[in-house]
Each structure stands twice: as structure tokens, then as C-alpha cells.
LONUPA-801779 format. One line per 2 residues: number of its first residue (from 1); their letters; for each residue x, y, z of C-alpha. Coordinates in steps of 0.2 Angstrom, whole numbers, plus 5000, padded with zeros to 4 digits. Example, Ala and Ser with C-alpha at 12.3 -4.5 7.8 and 13.67 -1.06 7.14 Angstrom:
BEGIN
1	as	5062 4978 5039; 5068 4995 5036
END
This chain:
BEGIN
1	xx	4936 5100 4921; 4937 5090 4936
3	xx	4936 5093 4955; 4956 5089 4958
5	xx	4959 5100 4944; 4949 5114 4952
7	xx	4955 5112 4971; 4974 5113 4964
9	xx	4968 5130 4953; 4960 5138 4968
11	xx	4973 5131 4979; 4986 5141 4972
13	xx	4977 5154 4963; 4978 5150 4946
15	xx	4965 5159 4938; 4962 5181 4936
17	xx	4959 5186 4955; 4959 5205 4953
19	xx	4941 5209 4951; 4933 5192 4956
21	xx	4912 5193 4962; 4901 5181 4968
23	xx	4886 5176 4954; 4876 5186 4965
25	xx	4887 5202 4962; 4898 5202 4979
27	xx	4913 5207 4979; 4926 5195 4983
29	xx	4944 5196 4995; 4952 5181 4995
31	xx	4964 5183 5013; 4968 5164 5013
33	xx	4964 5151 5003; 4962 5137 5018
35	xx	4971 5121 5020; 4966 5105 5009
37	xx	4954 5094 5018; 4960 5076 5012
39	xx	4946 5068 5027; 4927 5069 5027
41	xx	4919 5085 5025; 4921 5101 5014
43	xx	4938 5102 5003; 4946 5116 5012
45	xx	4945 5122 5030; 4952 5137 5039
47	xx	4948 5149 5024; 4947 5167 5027
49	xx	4935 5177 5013; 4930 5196 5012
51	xx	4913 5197 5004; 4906 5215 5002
53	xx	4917 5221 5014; 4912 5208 5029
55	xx	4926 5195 5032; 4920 5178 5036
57	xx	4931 5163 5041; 4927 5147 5039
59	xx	4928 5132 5022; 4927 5130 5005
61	xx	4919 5117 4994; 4921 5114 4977
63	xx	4912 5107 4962; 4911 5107 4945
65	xx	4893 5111 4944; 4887 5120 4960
67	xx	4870 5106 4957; 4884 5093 4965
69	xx	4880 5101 4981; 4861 5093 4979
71	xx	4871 5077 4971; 4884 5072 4983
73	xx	4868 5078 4997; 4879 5092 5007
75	xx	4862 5099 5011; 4860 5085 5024
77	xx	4876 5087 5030; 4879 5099 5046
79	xx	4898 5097 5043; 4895 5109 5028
81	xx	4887 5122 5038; 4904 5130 5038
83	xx	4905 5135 5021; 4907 5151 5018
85	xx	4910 5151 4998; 4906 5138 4984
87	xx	4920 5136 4971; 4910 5131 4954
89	xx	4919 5128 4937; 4898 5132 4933
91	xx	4885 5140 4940; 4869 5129 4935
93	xx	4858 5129 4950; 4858 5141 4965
95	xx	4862 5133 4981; 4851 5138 4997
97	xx	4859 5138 5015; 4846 5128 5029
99	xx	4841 5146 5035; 4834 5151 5015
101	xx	4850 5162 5013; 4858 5159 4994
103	xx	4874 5151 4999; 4890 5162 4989
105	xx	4896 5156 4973; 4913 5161 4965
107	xx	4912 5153 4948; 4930 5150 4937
109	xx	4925 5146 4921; 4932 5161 4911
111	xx	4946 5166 4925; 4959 5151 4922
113	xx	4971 5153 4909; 4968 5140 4894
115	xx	4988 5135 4899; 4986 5128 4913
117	xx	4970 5117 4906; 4979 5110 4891
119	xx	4997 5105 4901; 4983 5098 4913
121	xx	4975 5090 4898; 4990 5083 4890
123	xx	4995 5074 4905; 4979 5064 4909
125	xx	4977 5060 4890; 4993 5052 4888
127	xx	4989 5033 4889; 4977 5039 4871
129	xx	4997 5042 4863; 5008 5028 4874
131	xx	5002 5012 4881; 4991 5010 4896
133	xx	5003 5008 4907; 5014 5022 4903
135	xx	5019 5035 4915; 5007 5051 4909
137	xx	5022 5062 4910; 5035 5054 4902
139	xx	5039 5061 4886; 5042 5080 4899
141	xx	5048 5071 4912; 5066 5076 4908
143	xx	5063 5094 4908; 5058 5093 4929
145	xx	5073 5097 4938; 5082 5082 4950
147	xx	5077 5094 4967; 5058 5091 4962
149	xx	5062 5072 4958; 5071 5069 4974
151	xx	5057 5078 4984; 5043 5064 4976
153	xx	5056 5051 4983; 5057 5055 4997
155	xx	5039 5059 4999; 5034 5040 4991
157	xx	5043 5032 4997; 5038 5036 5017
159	xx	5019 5036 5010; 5023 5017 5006
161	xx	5031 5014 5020; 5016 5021 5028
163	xx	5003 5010 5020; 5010 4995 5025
165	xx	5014 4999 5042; 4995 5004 5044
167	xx	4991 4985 5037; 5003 4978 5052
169	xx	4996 4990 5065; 4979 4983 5059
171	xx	4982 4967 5061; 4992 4970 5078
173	xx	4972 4976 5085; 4966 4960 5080
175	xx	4978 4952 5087; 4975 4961 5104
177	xx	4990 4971 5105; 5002 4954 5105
179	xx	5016 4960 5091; 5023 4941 5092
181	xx	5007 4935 5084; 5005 4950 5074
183	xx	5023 4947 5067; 5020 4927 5067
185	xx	5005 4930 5054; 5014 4945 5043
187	xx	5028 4936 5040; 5019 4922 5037
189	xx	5008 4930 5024; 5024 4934 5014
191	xx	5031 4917 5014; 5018 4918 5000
193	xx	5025 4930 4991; 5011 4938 4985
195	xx	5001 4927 4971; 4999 4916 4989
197	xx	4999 4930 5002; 4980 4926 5005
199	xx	4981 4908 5009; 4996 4908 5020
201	xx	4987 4924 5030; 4973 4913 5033
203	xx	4982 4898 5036; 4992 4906 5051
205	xx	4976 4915 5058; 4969 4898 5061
207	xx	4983 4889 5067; 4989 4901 5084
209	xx	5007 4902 5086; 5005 4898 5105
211	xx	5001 4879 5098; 5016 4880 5085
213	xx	5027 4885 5098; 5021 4869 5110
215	xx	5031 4857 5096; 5046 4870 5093
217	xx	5062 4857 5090; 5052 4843 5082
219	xx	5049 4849 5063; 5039 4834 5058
221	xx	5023 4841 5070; 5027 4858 5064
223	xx	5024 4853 5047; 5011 4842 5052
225	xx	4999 4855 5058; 5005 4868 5043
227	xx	5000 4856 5029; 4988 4848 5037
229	xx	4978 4864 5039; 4982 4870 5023
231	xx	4974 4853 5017; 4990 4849 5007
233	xx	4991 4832 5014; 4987 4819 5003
235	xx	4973 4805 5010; 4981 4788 5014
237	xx	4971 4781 5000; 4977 4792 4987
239	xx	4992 4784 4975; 5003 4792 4988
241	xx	5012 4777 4999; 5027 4787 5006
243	xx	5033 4786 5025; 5033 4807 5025
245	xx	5018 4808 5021; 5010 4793 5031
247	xx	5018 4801 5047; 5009 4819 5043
249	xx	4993 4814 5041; 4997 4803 5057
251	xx	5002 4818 5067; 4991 4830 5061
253	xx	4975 4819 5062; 4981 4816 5081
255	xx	4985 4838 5085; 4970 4843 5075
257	xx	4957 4834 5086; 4969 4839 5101
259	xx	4967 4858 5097; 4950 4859 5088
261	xx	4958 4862 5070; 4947 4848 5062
263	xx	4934 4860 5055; 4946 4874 5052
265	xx	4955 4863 5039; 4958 4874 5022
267	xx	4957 4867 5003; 4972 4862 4994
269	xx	4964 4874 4979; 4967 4891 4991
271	xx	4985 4888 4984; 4991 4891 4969
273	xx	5004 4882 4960; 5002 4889 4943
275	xx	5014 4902 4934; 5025 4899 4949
277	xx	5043 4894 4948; 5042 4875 4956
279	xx	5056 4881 4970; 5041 4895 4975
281	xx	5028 4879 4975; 5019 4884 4991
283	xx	5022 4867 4996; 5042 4872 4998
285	xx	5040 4888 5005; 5027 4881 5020
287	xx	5042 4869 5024; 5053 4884 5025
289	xx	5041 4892 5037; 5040 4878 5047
291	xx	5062 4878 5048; 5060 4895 5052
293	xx	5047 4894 5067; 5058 4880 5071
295	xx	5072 4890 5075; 5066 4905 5083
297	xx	5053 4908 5099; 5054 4926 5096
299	xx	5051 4932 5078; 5045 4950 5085
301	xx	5061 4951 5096; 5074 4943 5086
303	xx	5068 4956 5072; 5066 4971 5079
305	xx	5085 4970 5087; 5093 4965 5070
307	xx	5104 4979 5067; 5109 4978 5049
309	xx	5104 4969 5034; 5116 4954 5039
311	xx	5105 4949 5054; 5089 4948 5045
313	xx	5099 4936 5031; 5105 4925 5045
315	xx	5086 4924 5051; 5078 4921 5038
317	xx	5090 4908 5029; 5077 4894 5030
319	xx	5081 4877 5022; 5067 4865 5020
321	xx	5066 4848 5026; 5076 4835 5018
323	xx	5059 4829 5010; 5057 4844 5002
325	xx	5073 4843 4997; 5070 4832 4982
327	xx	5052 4836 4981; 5041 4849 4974
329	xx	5024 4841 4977; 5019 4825 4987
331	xx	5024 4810 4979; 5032 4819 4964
333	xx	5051 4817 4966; 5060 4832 4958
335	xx	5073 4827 4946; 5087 4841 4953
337	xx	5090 4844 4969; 5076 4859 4975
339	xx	5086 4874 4981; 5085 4883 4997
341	xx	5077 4900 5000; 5088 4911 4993
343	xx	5096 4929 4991; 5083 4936 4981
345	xx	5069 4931 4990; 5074 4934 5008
347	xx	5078 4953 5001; 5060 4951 4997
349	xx	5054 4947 5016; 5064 4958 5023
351	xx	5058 4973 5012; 5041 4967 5012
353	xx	5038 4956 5028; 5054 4964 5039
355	xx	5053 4982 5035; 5034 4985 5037
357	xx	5034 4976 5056; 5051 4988 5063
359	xx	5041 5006 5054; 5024 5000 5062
361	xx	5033 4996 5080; 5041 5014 5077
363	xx	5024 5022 5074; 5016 5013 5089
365	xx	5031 5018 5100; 5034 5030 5095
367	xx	5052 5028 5091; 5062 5037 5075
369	xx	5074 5029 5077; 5068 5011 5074
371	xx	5060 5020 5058; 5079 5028 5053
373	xx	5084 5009 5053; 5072 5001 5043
375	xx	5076 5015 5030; 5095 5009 5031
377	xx	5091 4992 5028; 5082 4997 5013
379	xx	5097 5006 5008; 5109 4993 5010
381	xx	5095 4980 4998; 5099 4979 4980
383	xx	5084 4986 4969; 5071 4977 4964
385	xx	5068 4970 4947; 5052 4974 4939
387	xx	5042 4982 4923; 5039 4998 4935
389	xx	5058 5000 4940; 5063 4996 4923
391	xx	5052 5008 4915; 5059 5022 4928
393	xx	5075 5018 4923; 5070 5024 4902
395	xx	5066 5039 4909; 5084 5043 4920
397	xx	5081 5037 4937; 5093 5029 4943
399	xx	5085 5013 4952; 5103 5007 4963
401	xx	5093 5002 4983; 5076 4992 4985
403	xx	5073 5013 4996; 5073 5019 4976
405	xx	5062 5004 4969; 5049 5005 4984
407	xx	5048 5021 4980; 5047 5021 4963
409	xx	5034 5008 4962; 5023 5017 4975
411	xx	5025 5034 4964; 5018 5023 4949
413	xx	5004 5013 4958; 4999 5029 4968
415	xx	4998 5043 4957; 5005 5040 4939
417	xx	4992 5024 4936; 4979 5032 4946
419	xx	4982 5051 4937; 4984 5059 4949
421	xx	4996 5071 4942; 4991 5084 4953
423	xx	4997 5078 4970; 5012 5072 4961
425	xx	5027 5085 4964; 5032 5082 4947
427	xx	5014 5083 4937; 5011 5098 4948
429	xx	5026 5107 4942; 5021 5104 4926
431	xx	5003 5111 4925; 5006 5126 4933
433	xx	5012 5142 4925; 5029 5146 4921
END
């Protein structure tokens, strides 16, 4: 027994309610069970309970044990003032309010039918009969019906949507409210594409786009101060004799003294070369954000007017600089010619980089619309590729727009790896009875 398991029981009254008491012999009326508290403070507010005839309103906490109360020190908490009954799976220790008064204890052990604890059971013990990373419900997950599926899409799908926006809307407060830096550093951060997302996030919180924007139309300074802070630039003295890289270190060694940079300058090792395809080398993808800032003075604008998934293509079509061109690292020529950014990874940006900055703008503005459009570009994006997708697709779900995949992949991270069956429509449906 667990405490999710328990607030789901006594949230929809699984369990013998005809003749239930209080350990202390008080009868028990249960008028409304409360609303789940998912913040700080006791698990259920807005409860209404008759105890021997007196009605009291106010929460409910639960436990497995009512000694957790001592444990997870509610006793020191004036938030749980307001609770009016203690649902315990046990009753090992009674539990004194601050006035002396034996706080009232509705204990469940005995009540709940064994059904609902072995389907309960049977889900959260599935990785002891399938891999790890399996979803728990799989092998029943074709008895659910499509209505219940669809429901956990859609509801996935717009909690996702909502995690990232939060991280943009985070970072547009640090950013004192300026949604073009905000939007110059989130992008930036996905021209990582994830194994570098960290460094190039760091990279462009040092270097502010005001000073990028100073050398716009001349791509040698831009790339000057991108490498040059990322500290990709090779010294003079190294084996590297090559115009390129002579002029960089020229220009950056000139702009970083100009703009105080010098002590910001990062470690070539922040980036990560390995297990990376060399046409995702960060080396090629900085070039390709230089091209892009090259090209537009308005990210945050230019993006949030886009009106279909066409526009965002067109914006973010970034070709690198003719060096990078024919290199994937300094002074290593490449023997084939190093492609551009293509199709694949822009759907990534837009889904990941694109999408997140238009749903934050439309949380902020409060504008549904803006969140109606990023939702169509979603829909008009190819799915992604992935073990979660694909091991979605074993089980009948049809994985056709990156809106099914984010989705999906946010159903899995979010409550089939974490277990959390019971928040799940599907898990929910089931444990509880027929």
C-alpha cells in the first residue's frame, strides 16, 4: 500500500462505506470527499464529514500509517489545522490535535476490495515480467477503449506543452521581461539539440544579443564572438595555420576586450563531439546559428507571426559558412561536402525551440489563439522517430504528427516511467472496479 494508491481509493470510494467508524468508535457520513490538493499542504481540501451526527468541513490527509503524521512533522504545520479526518491504511499511533483533542481516524485496511489491490499490483510490478522500460500496462492496454486513449492525448499532450512553456516564461523573468533575448537564448539552446543544449544555453547568456546584433551583416564577427566564447578557437600556436581561423581569433581577441568577454570565455570540453553525427558537430551547428542571427533582427517577432509550418522552414533554413562547408572541426577538412541544416532537424527546432516560445507568449498574453496555432504546426510536423514512439506504435497507437509523439513521449516520461498509473486515464480505468 501506498499513499497514491490510497488517495485514488478514497477519492472515488473504493472501499465498503456503509457502516464505516472512526478508530475511536464515531460514526462516519462521508457528504464529499474534497478536491485533490496537488500543492503544499493536506491532500484533500473542501471535504465535508458527519462524525456522530456533527457535520464538519474542512480537509483530509492521508497516510499509510497514521505515525507519518509525526514523520512528515504535520504537527508543526498550521496549514493542517484544517483537517477534519485522517485516512490511514493502519492505525499504529494515535494522533493528538494542538488543543490535546485525538484527531479522527478512518482506517481502510479491511474495507478495500482485494481487486482493486491486485490490478493495482499487477501494473506497478510489470517491469519484474518485461524490460525496464516497458510500459506497465501493456500487455492490457488493448482492452482500454479509444475514448479513454484519446482523452490521455489530449491531456499529455497540453501538460508538455505546459512544461516547457513554463521553462521559456522562466527564463523570460531573468531576462527582465525582454521576449527577444528570451527567444535569442531558447533557440539558441536547441541549436544544441539536446546532448549540447547546456553549453549553447550558457554560451548565449554570456554573450548578449544587443552586442551580436551591433555586427548583424558581417558573419565573420558573428562567429568570431560565438566561437570565441565558446572557446573553440584554436591558439595561433597550435598546428592550426589557416586564414579562417587566424582572422577569428583576430576579431574575437579585438570584441572580447571591447565588451568585457575575456573572463567569460568557456572550455572547448563544455561541448560534446562524441556519439554525434559529424553534420551535428557543434562546431557546424554554431555557424548555423551565426547564419541565422545573421539574417534576422527579430527572432521573437519573425516567430510569433509565422503562420504555418512553411514560414518557420523558411526561418530557420540556416547554411553554414562556406568554411564549415568543408569542415567539421578546425583544420580538419572533411572529405564530402558537410550538408546543411536539414528537414529533420528544423522540425526539431520548431517542435522544440518554436512551439514552446508561441504557447509561453500565449500563456503570458493571454491569447488562445497563439496556443490554437502552435497545436497546428504540430499537426502539420511528421512524428518523430524514437524508442518511445516506436514502442507506442506495438501497442496500436497510431504515431502519424510530431502533436501524437510529443504526446506520447510525455505520457511515457510522465507517468508510465514514473508509475504513476493512477493519474493515468488509462492505468486509472484499469484498477478500479468493473
Amino acid at each position: 500500500m501506498n499513499e497514491d494508491l490510497l488517495s485514488f481509493i478514497w477519492q472515488f470510494q473504493y472501499f465498503d462505506a456503509s457502516d464505516l467508524h472512526t478508530e475511536a468508535g464515531e460514526n462516519i457520513d462521508i457528504l464529499r470527499t474534497g478536491h485533490r490538493n496537488t500543492n503544499a499542504g493536506p491532500d484533500f481540501s473542501g471535504a465535508r464529514i458527519r462524525i456522530d451526527g456533527v457535520e464538519w468541513v474542512g480537509s483530509v490527509e492521508i497516510h499509510t500509517i497514521s505515525s507519518d503524521w509525526l514523520s512528515h512533522q504535520h504537527n508543526n504545520d498550521a496549514a493542517y489545522e484544517s483537517v477534519i479526518l485522517h485516512v490511514v491504511w493502519e492505525n499504529d499511533k494515535p494522533i493528538h490535535r494542538p488543543d490535546g483533542t485525538i484527531l479522527p481516524v478512518l482506517s481502510l485496511k479491511g474495507l478495500v476490495r482485494l481487486s482493486i489491490l491486485e490490478r493495482y499490483a499487477n501494473l506497478i510490478h510489470a517491469e519484474e515480467r518485461y524490460n525496464a522500460d516497458a510500459i506497465p500496462c501493456a500487455e492490457q492496454f488493448p482492452s482500454v477503449g479509444a475514448l479513454q486513449k484519446f482523452s490521455m492525448l489530449d491531456k499529455v499532450l497540453l501538460e508538455r506543452l505546459d512544461e516547457k512553456a513554463s521553462k521559456v516564461l522562466q527564463l523570460f523573468q531573468a531576462n527582465q521581461q525582454d521576449w527577444e533575448e528570451t527567444t535569442y537564448q531558447w533557440l539558441g539552446q536547441h541549436f544544441g539539440f539536446k546532448l549540447n543544449d547546456p553549453a549553447f544555453l550558457r554560451l548565449t547568456q554570456i554573450i548578449p544579443l544587443k552586442v551580436l546584433q551591433k555586427h548583424r551583416g558581417q558573419i565573420i564577427q558573428l562567429e568570431a564572438l560565438l566561437f570565441g566564447t565558446a572557446g573553440l578557437i584554436p591558439d595561433l600556436s597550435d598546428d592550426v595555420d589557416e586564414v579562417y581561423a587566424t582572422d577569428l581569433r583576430r576579431e574575437y581577441n579585438f570584441m572580447a576586450n571591447k565588451y568585457g568577454l575575456t573572463d567569460l570565455q568557456m572550455n572547448a570540453h563544455e561541448f560534446k563531439f562524441l556519439r554525434l553525427r559529424p553534420s551535428g558537430f557543434p562546431t557546424i551547428r554554431l555557424s548555423q546559428f551565426a547564419s541565422l542571427l545573421n539574417r534576422n533582427s527579430a527572432l521573437f517577432s519573425t516567430l510569433t507571426t509565422a503562420k504555418k509550418v512553411k514560414d518557420l522552414h523558411c526561418l530557420f533554413e540556416s547554411k553554414q559558412s562556406d568554411y564549415w562547408i568543408h569542415h567539421f572541426q578546425f583544420g580538419k577538412p572533411s572529405k564530402n561536402t558537410v550538408p546543411v541544416m536539414g528537414k529533420d532537424a528544423i522540425n526539431l527546432l520548431i517542435i522544440n525551440a518554436a512551439v514552446p516560445i508561441l504557447v509561453a507568449y500565449s500563456r503570458h498574453r493571454q491569447k488562445p489563439d497563439l496556443l490554437d496555432k502552435a497545436l497546428s504546426w504540430l499537426s502539420e510536423i511528421p512524428a518523430e522517430n524514437n524508442h518511445i514512439t516506436r514502442t507506442w506504435e506495438t501497442l496500436g497507437m497510431k504515431v502519424k504528427t510530431a502533436a501524437d509523439s510529443q504526446a506520447l513521449i510525455g505520457w511515457y516520461n510522465h507517468y508510465c516511467s514514473a508509475k504513476k498509473c493512477l493519474d493515468c486515464v488509462v492505468g486509472a480505468a484499469l484498477v478500479r472496479p468493473f
